[in-house]
N, C-alpha and C positions, 0 to 999 in steps of 0.2 A: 388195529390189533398191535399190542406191542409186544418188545420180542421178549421170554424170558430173560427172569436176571441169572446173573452166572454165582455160582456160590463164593461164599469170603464175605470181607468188610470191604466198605467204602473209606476212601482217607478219611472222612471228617468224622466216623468211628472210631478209628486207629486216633485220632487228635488227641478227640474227649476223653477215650481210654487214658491217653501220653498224660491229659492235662488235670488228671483227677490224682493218678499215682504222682505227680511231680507236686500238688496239693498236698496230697497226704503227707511226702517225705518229710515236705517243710516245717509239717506242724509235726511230726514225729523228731526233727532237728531239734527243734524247738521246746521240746517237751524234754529230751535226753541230753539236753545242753548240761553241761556237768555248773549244777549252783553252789556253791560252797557251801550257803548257809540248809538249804535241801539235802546235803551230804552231812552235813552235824546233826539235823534234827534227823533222819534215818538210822544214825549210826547211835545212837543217843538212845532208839523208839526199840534199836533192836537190842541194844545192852538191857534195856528196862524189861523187857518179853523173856530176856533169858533169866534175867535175876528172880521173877515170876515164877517163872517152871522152875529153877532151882531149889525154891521156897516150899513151892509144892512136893518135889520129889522128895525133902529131907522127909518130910512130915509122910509120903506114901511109900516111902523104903524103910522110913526110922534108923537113916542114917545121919550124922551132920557133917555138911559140906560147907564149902568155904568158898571164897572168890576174893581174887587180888588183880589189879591190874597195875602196868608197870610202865607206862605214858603211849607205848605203840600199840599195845595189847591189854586183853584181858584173857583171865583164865579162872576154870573152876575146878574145885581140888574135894578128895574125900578125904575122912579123918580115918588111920587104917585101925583094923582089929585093935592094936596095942594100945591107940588112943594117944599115942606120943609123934605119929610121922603122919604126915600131909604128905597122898597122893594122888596124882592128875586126874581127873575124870577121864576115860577114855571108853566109855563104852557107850558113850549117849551123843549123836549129833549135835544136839543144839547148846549142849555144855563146853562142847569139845574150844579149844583155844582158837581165838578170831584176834587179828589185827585188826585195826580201826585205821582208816584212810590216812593217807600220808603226811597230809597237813593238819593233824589232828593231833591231840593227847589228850589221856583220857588216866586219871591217878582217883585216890579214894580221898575223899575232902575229910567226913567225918564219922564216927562210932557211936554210940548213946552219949552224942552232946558235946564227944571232945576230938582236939583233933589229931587228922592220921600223918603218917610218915608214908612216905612215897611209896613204902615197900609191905603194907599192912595187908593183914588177908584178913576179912572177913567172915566169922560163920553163922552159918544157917543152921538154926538146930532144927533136930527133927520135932519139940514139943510145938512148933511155929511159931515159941515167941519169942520175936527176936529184939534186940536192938534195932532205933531207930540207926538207918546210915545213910550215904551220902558218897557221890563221885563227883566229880566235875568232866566235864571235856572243852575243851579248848581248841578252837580254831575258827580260821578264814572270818575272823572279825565276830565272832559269834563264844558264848561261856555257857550249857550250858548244866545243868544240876539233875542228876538224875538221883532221884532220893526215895526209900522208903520208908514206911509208917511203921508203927508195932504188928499189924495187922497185912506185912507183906505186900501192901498193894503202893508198886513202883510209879510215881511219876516223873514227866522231864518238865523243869520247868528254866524261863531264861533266866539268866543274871547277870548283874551288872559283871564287866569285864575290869 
Protein backbone atom coordinates (compact mmCIF):
# COMPACT_ATOMS: atom_id res chain seq x y z
CA UNK A 1 0.00 0.00 0.00
CA UNK A 2 1.43 3.28 -0.65
CA UNK A 3 1.12 6.18 1.38
CA UNK A 4 -1.11 9.16 -0.08
CA UNK A 5 0.51 12.00 -1.91
CA UNK A 6 0.50 15.22 -0.17
CA UNK A 7 -0.95 18.10 -2.25
CA UNK A 8 1.25 20.86 -4.36
CA UNK A 9 3.85 20.27 -7.28
CA UNK A 10 6.78 18.29 -7.46
CA UNK A 11 10.23 20.17 -8.38
CA UNK A 12 10.28 18.71 -11.82
CA UNK A 13 6.84 20.48 -12.28
CA UNK A 14 7.92 23.68 -10.91
CA UNK A 15 11.10 23.24 -13.72
CA UNK A 16 8.94 22.68 -16.81
CA UNK A 17 6.56 25.36 -15.68
CA UNK A 18 10.29 27.77 -15.00
CA UNK A 19 11.53 26.30 -18.50
CA UNK A 20 8.48 26.81 -20.75
CA UNK A 21 7.90 30.68 -19.49
CA UNK A 22 11.82 31.32 -19.89
CA UNK A 23 10.99 29.76 -23.60
CA UNK A 24 8.31 32.07 -24.21
CA UNK A 25 10.15 35.27 -22.99
CA UNK A 26 12.96 34.67 -25.28
CA UNK A 27 10.92 34.36 -28.44
CA UNK A 28 8.75 37.24 -27.01
CA UNK A 29 12.46 39.19 -26.68
CA UNK A 30 12.87 38.29 -29.78
CA UNK A 31 9.83 39.29 -31.56
CA UNK A 32 9.86 42.90 -29.62
CA UNK A 33 13.53 43.54 -30.39
CA UNK A 34 13.09 47.16 -31.62
CA UNK A 35 14.01 46.65 -35.94
CA UNK A 36 14.32 49.74 -37.63
CA UNK A 37 13.37 48.92 -40.79
CA UNK A 38 9.75 46.93 -38.90
CA UNK A 39 9.48 50.48 -37.40
CA UNK A 40 9.45 52.34 -40.94
CA UNK A 41 7.26 49.98 -42.58
CA UNK A 42 4.64 50.22 -39.42
CA UNK A 43 4.90 53.75 -39.25
CA UNK A 44 4.55 54.04 -42.98
CA UNK A 45 1.26 51.21 -42.97
CA UNK A 46 -0.25 53.43 -40.16
CA UNK A 47 0.28 57.05 -42.08
CA UNK A 48 -1.25 55.13 -45.27
CA UNK A 49 -4.61 53.77 -42.95
CA UNK A 50 -4.99 57.33 -41.81
CA UNK A 51 -4.75 59.17 -45.16
CA UNK A 52 -7.60 56.25 -46.06
CA UNK A 53 -10.19 57.29 -43.33
CA UNK A 54 -9.36 60.88 -44.16
CA UNK A 55 -10.42 60.29 -47.69
CA UNK A 56 -13.26 58.71 -46.73
CA UNK A 57 -14.58 61.14 -44.11
CA UNK A 58 -14.22 64.24 -46.62
CA UNK A 59 -16.53 62.41 -48.87
CA UNK A 60 -18.92 61.11 -45.49
CA UNK A 61 -19.02 64.79 -43.81
CA UNK A 62 -18.71 66.65 -47.24
CA UNK A 63 -16.00 68.46 -45.68
CA UNK A 64 -12.49 69.12 -47.30
CA UNK A 65 -9.63 68.29 -45.13
CA UNK A 66 -6.21 68.52 -45.64
CA UNK A 67 -2.94 66.79 -44.28
CA UNK A 68 0.75 68.24 -43.96
CA UNK A 69 3.67 66.71 -42.30
CA UNK A 70 6.69 68.55 -41.10
CA UNK A 71 9.63 65.74 -40.94
CA UNK A 72 8.75 64.61 -37.11
CA UNK A 73 5.10 64.56 -37.64
CA UNK A 74 2.08 64.58 -39.47
CA UNK A 75 -1.14 66.34 -39.08
CA UNK A 76 -4.77 66.57 -40.44
CA UNK A 77 -6.50 69.91 -40.80
CA UNK A 78 -10.31 71.01 -41.84
CA UNK A 79 -10.96 73.84 -44.13
CA UNK A 80 -13.16 76.26 -41.67
CA UNK A 81 -16.81 77.77 -42.62
CA UNK A 82 -15.12 80.83 -44.41
CA UNK A 83 -13.03 78.53 -46.65
CA UNK A 84 -9.89 80.81 -46.16
CA UNK A 85 -8.32 79.28 -42.69
CA UNK A 86 -7.05 75.71 -41.95
CA UNK A 87 -8.05 74.08 -38.82
CA UNK A 88 -6.65 71.17 -36.74
CA UNK A 89 -8.68 68.25 -36.80
CA UNK A 90 -9.54 67.61 -33.28
CA UNK A 91 -12.47 65.75 -32.72
CA UNK A 92 -11.52 62.31 -34.33
CA UNK A 93 -8.77 60.03 -32.88
CA UNK A 94 -7.27 58.71 -35.66
CA UNK A 95 -6.86 62.13 -37.45
CA UNK A 96 -5.71 63.66 -34.30
CA UNK A 97 -1.53 64.67 -34.68
CA UNK A 98 1.05 61.57 -34.27
CA UNK A 99 4.85 61.79 -34.30
CA UNK A 100 6.73 59.27 -36.18
CA UNK A 101 9.66 57.54 -34.46
CA UNK A 102 12.70 59.40 -33.66
CA UNK A 103 14.98 58.25 -36.27
CA UNK A 104 12.63 58.85 -38.85
CA UNK A 105 11.18 61.75 -41.13
CA UNK A 106 8.55 61.74 -42.83
CA UNK A 107 7.82 65.34 -45.52
CA UNK A 108 5.24 65.30 -48.68
CA UNK A 109 7.41 64.16 -51.95
CA UNK A 110 4.58 65.09 -54.40
CA UNK A 111 0.96 66.70 -55.70
CA UNK A 112 -0.60 65.71 -59.17
CA UNK A 113 2.94 65.07 -60.66
CA UNK A 114 4.90 68.08 -59.31
CA UNK A 115 6.89 68.64 -56.46
CA UNK A 116 6.20 69.82 -52.80
CA UNK A 117 8.09 71.99 -50.38
CA UNK A 118 8.64 70.79 -47.06
CA UNK A 119 5.78 72.82 -45.65
CA UNK A 120 2.82 71.70 -48.24
CA UNK A 121 -0.66 70.61 -46.94
CA UNK A 122 -2.50 68.50 -48.88
CA UNK A 123 -6.50 68.40 -49.57
CA UNK A 124 -8.83 65.91 -49.61
CA UNK A 125 -11.86 67.09 -51.18
CA UNK A 126 -14.97 65.90 -50.24
CA UNK A 127 -16.08 65.06 -54.22
CA UNK A 128 -13.20 61.98 -53.60
CA UNK A 129 -11.40 63.18 -56.30
CA UNK A 130 -8.48 63.98 -55.61
CA UNK A 131 -4.88 64.49 -56.79
CA UNK A 132 -2.69 61.81 -57.09
CA UNK A 133 0.13 62.45 -53.95
CA UNK A 134 3.00 61.21 -52.48
CA UNK A 135 5.21 61.27 -48.93
CA UNK A 136 8.28 59.93 -48.32
CA UNK A 137 9.75 58.65 -45.01
CA UNK A 138 13.08 58.25 -44.36
CA UNK A 139 15.04 56.30 -41.87
CA UNK A 140 17.38 53.57 -40.28
CA UNK A 141 18.62 52.87 -43.82
CA UNK A 142 15.23 52.28 -45.22
CA UNK A 143 13.09 55.36 -48.04
CA UNK A 144 10.00 54.62 -48.04
CA UNK A 145 6.84 56.26 -50.42
CA UNK A 146 3.61 56.19 -49.19
CA UNK A 147 1.43 57.34 -52.30
CA UNK A 148 -1.97 57.61 -53.55
CA UNK A 149 -4.02 57.07 -56.60
CA UNK A 150 -7.07 59.35 -57.95
CA UNK A 151 -9.21 56.77 -56.46
CA UNK A 152 -7.77 57.09 -52.73
CA UNK A 153 -6.46 53.97 -52.21
CA UNK A 154 -2.96 54.44 -50.26
CA UNK A 155 0.08 52.28 -50.77
CA UNK A 156 3.75 52.08 -49.27
CA UNK A 157 5.93 51.04 -51.55
CA UNK A 158 10.22 50.85 -51.08
CA UNK A 159 12.52 53.20 -52.96
CA UNK A 160 15.66 53.63 -53.79
CA UNK A 161 17.43 55.76 -50.94
Amino acid sequence: MTAPRAPGFTLVEVLVVVAIIAIAAGVAAVAWRDDPRATAEREARRFAGALEYAAARAQWRNETLGVSADGRAWRFWRRADDGARWLAVADDDVLSPRSIAADHTLVPLAYAGQPLPPDALIPLRPSGRNEPYAFVLDGAGIRLVVASDPLNHVSVVAANP
